[in-house]
C-alpha positions as CSV (number, residue, x, y, z in Angstrom):
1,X,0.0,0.0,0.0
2,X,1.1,3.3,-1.3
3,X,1.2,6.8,1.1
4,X,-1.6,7.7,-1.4
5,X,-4.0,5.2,-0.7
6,X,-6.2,5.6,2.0
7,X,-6.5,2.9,5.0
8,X,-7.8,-0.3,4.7
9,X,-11.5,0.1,6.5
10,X,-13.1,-3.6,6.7
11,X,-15.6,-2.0,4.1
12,X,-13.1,-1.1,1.2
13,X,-10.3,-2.1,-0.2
14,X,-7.5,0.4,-1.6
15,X,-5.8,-0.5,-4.3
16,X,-3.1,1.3,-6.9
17,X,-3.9,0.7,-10.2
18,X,-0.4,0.9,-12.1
19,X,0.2,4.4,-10.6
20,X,-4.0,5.4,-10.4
21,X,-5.6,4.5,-6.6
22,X,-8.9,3.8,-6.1
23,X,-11.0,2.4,-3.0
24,X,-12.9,-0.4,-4.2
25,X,-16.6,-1.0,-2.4
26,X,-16.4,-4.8,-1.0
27,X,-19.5,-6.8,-2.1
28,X,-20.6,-10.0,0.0
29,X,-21.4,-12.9,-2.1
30,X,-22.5,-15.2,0.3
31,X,-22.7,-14.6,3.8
32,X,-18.9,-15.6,4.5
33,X,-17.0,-14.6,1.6
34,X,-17.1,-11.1,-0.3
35,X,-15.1,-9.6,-3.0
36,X,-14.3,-5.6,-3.8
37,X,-15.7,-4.9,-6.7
38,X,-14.5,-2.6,-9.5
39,X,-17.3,-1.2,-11.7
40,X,-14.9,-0.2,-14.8
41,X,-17.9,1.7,-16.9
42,X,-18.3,3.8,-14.1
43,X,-14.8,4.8,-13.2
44,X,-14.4,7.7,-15.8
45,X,-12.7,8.5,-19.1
46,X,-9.5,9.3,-17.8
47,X,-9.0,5.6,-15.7
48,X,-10.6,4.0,-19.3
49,X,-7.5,5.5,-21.1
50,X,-5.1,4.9,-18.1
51,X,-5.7,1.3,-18.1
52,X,-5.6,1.5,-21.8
53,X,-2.3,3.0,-21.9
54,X,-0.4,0.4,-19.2
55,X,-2.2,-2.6,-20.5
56,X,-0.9,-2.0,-24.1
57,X,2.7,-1.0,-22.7
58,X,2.6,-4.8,-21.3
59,X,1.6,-6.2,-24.4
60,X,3.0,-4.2,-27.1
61,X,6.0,-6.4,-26.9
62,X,3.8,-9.6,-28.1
63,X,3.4,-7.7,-31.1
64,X,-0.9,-8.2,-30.9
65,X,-2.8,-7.9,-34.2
66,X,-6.1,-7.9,-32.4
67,X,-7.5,-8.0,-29.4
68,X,-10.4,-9.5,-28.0
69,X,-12.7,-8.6,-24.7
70,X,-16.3,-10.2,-23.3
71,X,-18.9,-8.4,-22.6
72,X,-19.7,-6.5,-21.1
73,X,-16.6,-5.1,-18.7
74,X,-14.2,-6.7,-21.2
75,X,-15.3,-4.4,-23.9
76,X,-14.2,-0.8,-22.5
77,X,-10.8,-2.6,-22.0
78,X,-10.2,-4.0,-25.4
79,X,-11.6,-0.9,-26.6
80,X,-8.9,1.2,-24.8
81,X,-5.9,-1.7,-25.4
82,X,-7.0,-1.6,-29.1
83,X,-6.6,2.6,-29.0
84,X,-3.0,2.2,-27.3
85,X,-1.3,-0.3,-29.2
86,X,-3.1,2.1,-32.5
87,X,-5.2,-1.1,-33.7
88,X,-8.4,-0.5,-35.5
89,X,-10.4,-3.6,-35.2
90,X,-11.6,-5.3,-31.6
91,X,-13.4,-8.4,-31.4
92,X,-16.4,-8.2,-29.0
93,X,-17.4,-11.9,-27.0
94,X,-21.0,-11.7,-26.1
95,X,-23.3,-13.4,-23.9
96,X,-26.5,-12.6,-24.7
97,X,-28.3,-14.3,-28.1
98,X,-29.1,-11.4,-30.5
99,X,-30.7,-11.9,-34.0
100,X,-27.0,-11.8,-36.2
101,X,-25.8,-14.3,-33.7
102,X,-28.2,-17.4,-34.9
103,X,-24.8,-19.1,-36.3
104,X,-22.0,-18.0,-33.6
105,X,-19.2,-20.0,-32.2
106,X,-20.0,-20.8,-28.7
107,X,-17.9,-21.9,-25.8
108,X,-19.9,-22.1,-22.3
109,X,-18.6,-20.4,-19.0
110,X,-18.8,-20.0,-15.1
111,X,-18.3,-16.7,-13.4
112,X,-17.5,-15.8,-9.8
113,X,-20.1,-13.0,-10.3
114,X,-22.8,-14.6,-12.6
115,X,-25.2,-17.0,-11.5
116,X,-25.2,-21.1,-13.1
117,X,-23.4,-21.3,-16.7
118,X,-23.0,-18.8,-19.5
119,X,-21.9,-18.8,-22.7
120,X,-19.8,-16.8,-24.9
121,X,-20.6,-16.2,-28.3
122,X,-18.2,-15.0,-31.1
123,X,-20.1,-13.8,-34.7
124,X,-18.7,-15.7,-37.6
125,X,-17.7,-12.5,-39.6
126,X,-15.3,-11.5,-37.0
127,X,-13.9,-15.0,-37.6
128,X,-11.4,-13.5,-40.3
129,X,-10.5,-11.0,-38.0
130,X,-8.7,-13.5,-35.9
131,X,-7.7,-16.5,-37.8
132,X,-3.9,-16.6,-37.5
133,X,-3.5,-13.5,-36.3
134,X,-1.7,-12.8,-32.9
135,X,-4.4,-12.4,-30.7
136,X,-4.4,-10.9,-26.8
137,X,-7.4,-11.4,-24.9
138,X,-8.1,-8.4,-22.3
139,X,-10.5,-8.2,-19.2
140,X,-11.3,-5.9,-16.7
141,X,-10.9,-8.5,-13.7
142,X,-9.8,-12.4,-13.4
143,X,-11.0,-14.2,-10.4
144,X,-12.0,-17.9,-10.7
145,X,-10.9,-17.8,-14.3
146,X,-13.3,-19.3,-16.2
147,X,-14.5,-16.6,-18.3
148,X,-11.1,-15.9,-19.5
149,X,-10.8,-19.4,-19.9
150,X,-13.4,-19.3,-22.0
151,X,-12.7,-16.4,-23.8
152,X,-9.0,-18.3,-24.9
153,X,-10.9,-21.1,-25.9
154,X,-13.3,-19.7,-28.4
155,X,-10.6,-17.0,-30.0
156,X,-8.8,-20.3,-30.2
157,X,-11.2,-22.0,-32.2
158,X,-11.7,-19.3,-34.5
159,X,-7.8,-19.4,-35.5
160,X,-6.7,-16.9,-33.4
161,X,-2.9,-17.4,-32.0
162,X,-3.1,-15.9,-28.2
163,X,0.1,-14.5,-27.2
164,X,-1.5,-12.5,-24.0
165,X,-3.8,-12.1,-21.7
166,X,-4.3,-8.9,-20.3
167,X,-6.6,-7.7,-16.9
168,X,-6.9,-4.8,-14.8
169,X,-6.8,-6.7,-11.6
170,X,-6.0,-10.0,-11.0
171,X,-8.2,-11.4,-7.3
172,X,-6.9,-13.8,-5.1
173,X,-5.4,-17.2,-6.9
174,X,-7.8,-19.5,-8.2
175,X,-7.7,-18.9,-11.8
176,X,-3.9,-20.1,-12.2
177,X,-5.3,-23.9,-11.9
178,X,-8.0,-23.0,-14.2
179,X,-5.9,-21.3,-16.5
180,X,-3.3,-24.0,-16.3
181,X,0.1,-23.4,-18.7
182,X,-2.3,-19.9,-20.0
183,X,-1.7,-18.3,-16.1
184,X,1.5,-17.8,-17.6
185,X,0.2,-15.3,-20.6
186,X,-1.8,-13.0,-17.9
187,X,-0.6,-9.5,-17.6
188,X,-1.6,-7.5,-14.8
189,X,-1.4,-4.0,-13.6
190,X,-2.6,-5.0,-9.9
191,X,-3.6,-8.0,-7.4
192,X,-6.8,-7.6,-5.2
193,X,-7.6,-10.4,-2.4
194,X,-10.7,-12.1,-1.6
195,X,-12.6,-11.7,1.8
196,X,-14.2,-13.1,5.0
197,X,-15.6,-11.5,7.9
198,X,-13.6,-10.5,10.4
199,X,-15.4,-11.0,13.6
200,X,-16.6,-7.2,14.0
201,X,-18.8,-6.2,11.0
202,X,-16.6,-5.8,8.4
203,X,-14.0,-8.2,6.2
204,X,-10.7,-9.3,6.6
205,X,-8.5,-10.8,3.5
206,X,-8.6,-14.4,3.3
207,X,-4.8,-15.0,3.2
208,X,-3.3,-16.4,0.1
209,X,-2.5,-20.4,0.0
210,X,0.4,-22.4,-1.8
């Protein structure tokens, strides 16, 4: 923790963002286990190109050709990455069926956030956008992993080549196992942990295991 950033409350969690701090509202997700929770659409312009700018220094050196996000907190990030690294085209992952989307690639997902299985859906004319081309898939945050996992998978299966992954934050450590040898792609411009109560009305990090 940083001068900057202001103490750690039981109710919030500070973090420094690759140089930008912000206090981040934790969220209980069951009764004994909460997480802080970073709302990228509404954390401003000037954090959107922030992020932007110290995702893309990270990846520049993979030498991306694309980059690809899921909706919907993926897609400010790929949107800035894409602006950074002075790349055009995007490719958007939904997860809601729309009316274009009769014929998509699908992959399905789980989400620390979402409730029972998702899927991701990739249109077929962004297809040539990523067959053999050097790919990075971007995120606003990785927790359990598999919606990045997912995410790999189907830009995989379009033809993609993924050199990196990119998120915001990275939260506590489960995602490495899911990710398996692709934990070692991720790029990250900060670490956040997960939380219990601690005994008085607020939350206490859970401590991080080997």
């Amino acid at each position: 923790m940083t001068s900057a950033e202001p103490p750690f409350t039981g109710h919030a969690w500070p973090v420094d963002v690759a140089g930008y701090p912000l206090d981040l509202p934790i969220v209980a997700i069951k009764p004994d286990f909460a997480i802080s929770l970073m709302m990228i659409i509404d954390l401003g312009v000037r954090f959107g190109a922030h992020i932007g700018q110290k995702l893309a220094e990270k990846l520049a050196p993979l030498e991306p050709e694309v980059v690809v996000g899921a909706a919907t907190l993926g897609i400010p990030v790929a949107i800035e990455v894409s602006r950074a690294l002075g790349l055009n085209d995007y490719v958007v992952l939904q997860k809601s069926p729309k009316l274009h989307l009769a014929n998509a690639l699908t992959q399905p997902i789980r989400s620390i956030t979402s409730h029972g299985e998702q899927r991701l859906l990739l249109d077929p004319r962004a297809v040539p956008l990523l067959a053999g081309k050097r790919t990075v898939v971007v995120d606003d945050v990785i927790a359990s992993g598999g919606s990045l996992k997912g995410s790999v998978a189907l830009a995989r299966q379009a033809g993609a080549e993924v050199v990196g992954i990119g998120v915001v934050l990275t939260e506590a450590h489960d995602w490495e196992p899911v990710l398996g040898p692709d934990a070692a792609l991720v790029h990250s411009l900060a670490h956040i942990p997960q939380f219990a109560p601690d005994g008085a009305g607020g939350w206490a990090p859970i401590p991080a295991t080997l």
